[in-house]
Backbone as CSV, one residue per row, in Angstrom:
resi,resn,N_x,N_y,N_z,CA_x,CA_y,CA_z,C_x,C_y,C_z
1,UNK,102.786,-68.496,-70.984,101.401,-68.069,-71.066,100.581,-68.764,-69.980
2,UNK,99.838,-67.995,-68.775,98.942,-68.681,-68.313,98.006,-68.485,-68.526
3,UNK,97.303,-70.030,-68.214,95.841,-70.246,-68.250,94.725,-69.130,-67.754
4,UNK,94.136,-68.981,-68.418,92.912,-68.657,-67.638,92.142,-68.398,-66.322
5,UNK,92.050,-70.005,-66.118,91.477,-70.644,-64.758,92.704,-70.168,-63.703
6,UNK,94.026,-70.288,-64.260,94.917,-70.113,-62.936,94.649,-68.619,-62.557
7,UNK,95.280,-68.108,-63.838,94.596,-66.856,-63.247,93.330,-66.432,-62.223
8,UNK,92.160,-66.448,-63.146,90.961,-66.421,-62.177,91.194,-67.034,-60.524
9,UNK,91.701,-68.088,-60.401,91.896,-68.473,-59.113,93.094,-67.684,-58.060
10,UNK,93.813,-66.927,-58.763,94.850,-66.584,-58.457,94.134,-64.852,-57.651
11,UNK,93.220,-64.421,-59.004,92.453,-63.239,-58.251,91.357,-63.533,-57.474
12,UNK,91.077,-64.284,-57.168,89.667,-64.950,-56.288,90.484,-65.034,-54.825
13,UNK,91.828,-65.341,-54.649,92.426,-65.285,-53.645,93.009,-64.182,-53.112
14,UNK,93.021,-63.239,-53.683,93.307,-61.891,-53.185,92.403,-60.640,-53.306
15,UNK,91.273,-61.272,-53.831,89.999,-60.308,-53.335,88.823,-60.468,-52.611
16,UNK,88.164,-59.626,-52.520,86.639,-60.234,-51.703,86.678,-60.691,-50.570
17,UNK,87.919,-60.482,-49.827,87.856,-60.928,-48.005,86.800,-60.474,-47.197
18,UNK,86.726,-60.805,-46.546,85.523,-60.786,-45.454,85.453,-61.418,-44.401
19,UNK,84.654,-61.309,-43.157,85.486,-61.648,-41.656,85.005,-63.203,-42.317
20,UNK,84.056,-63.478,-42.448,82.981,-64.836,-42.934,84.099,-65.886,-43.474
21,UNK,84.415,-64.948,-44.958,85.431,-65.887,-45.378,86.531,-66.498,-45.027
22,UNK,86.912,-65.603,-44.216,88.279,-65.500,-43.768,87.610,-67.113,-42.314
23,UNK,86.958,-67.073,-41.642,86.091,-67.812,-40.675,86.151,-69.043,-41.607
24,UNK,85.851,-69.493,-42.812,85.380,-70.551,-43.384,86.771,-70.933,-43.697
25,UNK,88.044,-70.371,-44.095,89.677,-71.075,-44.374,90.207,-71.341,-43.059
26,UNK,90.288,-70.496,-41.491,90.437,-71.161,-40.884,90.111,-72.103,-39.751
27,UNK,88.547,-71.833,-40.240,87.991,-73.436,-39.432,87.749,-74.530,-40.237
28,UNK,88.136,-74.843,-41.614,88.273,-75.350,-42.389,89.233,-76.384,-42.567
29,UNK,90.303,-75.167,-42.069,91.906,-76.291,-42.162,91.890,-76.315,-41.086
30,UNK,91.346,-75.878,-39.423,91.391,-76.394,-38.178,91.122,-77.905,-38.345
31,UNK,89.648,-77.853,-38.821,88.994,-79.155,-38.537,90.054,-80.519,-39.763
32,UNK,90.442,-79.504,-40.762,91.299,-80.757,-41.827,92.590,-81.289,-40.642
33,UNK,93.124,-80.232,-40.226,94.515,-80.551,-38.880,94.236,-81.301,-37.865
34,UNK,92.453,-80.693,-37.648,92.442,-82.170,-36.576,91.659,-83.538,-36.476
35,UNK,90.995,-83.787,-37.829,90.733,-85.122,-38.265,91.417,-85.602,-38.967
36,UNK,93.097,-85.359,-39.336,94.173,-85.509,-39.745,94.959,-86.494,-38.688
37,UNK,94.985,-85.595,-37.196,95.650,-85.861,-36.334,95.077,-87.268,-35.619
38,UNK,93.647,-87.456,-36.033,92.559,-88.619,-35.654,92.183,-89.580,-36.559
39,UNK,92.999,-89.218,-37.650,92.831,-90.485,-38.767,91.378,-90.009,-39.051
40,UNK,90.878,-89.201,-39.086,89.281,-89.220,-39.510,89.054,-88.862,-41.024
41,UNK,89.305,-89.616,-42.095,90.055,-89.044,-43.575,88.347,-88.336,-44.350
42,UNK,86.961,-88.781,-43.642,86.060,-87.821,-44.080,85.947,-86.187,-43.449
43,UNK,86.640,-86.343,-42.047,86.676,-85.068,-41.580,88.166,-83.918,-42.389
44,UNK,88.682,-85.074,-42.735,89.858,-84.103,-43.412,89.872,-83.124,-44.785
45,UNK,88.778,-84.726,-45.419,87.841,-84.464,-46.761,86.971,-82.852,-46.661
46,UNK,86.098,-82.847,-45.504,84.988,-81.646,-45.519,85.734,-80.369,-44.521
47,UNK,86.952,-80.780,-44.169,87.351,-79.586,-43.340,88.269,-78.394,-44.428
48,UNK,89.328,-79.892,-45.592,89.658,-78.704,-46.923,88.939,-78.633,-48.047
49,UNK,87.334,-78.860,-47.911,86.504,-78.674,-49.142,86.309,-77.110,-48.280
50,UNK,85.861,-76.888,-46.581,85.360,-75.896,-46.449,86.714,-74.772,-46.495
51,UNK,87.355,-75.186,-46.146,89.162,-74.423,-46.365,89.235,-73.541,-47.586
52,UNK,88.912,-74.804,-49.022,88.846,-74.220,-49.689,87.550,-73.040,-50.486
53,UNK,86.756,-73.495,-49.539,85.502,-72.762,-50.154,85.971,-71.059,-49.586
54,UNK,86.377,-71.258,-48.314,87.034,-69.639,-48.029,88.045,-69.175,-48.726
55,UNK,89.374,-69.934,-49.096,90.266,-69.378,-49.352,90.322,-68.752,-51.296
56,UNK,88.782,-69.640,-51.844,88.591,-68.947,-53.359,87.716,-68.671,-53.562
57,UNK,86.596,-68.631,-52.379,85.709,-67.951,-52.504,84.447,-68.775,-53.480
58,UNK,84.526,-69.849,-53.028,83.708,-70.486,-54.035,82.210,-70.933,-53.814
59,UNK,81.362,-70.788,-54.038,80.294,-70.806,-54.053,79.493,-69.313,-53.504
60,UNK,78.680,-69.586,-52.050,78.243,-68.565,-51.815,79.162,-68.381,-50.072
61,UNK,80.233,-68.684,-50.467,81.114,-68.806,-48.972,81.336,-66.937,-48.596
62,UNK,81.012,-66.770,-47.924,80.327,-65.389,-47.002,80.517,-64.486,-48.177
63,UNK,79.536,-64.763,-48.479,78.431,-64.152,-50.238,79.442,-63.315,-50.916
64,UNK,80.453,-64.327,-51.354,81.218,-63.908,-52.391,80.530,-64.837,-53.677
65,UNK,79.364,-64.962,-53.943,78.971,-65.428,-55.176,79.486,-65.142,-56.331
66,UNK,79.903,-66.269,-57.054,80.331,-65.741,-58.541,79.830,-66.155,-59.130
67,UNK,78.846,-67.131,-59.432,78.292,-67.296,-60.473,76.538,-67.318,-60.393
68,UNK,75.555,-67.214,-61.537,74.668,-66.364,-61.584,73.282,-67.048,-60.875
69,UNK,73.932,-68.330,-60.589,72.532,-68.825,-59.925,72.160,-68.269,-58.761
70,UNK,73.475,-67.716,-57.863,73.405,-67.583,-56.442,72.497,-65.927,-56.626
71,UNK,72.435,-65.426,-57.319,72.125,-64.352,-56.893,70.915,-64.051,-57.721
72,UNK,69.733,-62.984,-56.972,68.162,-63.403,-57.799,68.274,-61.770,-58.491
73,UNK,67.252,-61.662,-59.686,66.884,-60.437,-60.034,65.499,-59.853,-59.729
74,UNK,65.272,-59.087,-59.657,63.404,-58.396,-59.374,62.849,-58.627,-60.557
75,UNK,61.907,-59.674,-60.030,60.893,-60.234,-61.011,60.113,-59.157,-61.592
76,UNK,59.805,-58.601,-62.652,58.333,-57.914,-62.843,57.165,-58.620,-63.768
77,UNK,55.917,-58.738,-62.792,55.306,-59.374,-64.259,54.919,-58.943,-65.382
78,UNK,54.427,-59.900,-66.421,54.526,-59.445,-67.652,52.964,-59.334,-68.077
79,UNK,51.962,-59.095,-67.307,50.609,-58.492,-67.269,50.171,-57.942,-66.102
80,UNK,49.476,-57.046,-66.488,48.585,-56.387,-65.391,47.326,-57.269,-65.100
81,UNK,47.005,-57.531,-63.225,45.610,-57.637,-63.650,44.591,-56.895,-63.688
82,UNK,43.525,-57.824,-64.192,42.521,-56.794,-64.251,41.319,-56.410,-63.248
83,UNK,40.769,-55.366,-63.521,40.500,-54.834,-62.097,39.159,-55.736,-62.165
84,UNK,38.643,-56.236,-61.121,37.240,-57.341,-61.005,36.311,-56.260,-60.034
85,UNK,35.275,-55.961,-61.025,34.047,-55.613,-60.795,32.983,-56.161,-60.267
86,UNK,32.320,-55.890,-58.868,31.550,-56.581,-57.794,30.225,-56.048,-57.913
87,UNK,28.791,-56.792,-58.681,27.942,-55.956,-58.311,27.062,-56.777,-56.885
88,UNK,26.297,-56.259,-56.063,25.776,-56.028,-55.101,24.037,-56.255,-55.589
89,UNK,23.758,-57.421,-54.815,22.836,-58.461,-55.397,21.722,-57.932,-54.161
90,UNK,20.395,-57.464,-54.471,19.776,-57.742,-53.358,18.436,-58.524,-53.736
């Protein structure tokens, strides 16, 4: 029986491509390969956070948003105003 989450992650990786995303996994693991190659272990840190932000699509990584903050609804307000009447003083 699998999980859930694996699942979900499993379809997050085979849908929703886009040139963007696809841009954010491999300059992602470029930059992890080459602050790897430089001992730079924070550049390795933010090159497979961004790796991974393309390759599952996580957050708003080339607006594959999944969850509900990222995305707004059309406000309507909940009164009318009212119309303001001008009289003309002489």
């Amino acid at each position: 029986m699998k999980h859930t989450w694996i699942k979900e992650l499993g379809d997050r990786m085979r849908q929703g491509w886009s040139w963007v995303r696809a841009i954010y996994l491999v300059l992602g693991l470029g930059v992890a390969i080459r602050a790897w190659m430089q001992q730079e272990w924070v550049g390795v840190f933010l090159g497979i956070v961004f790796g991974l932000m393309g390759l599952f699509g996580w957050r708003c990584a080339a607006a594959s948003c999944r969850s509900d903050h990222c995305s707004t609804k059309k406000q309507t307000p909940e009164h009318k105003e009212k119309e303001i009447a001008f009289e003309e003083i002489k």
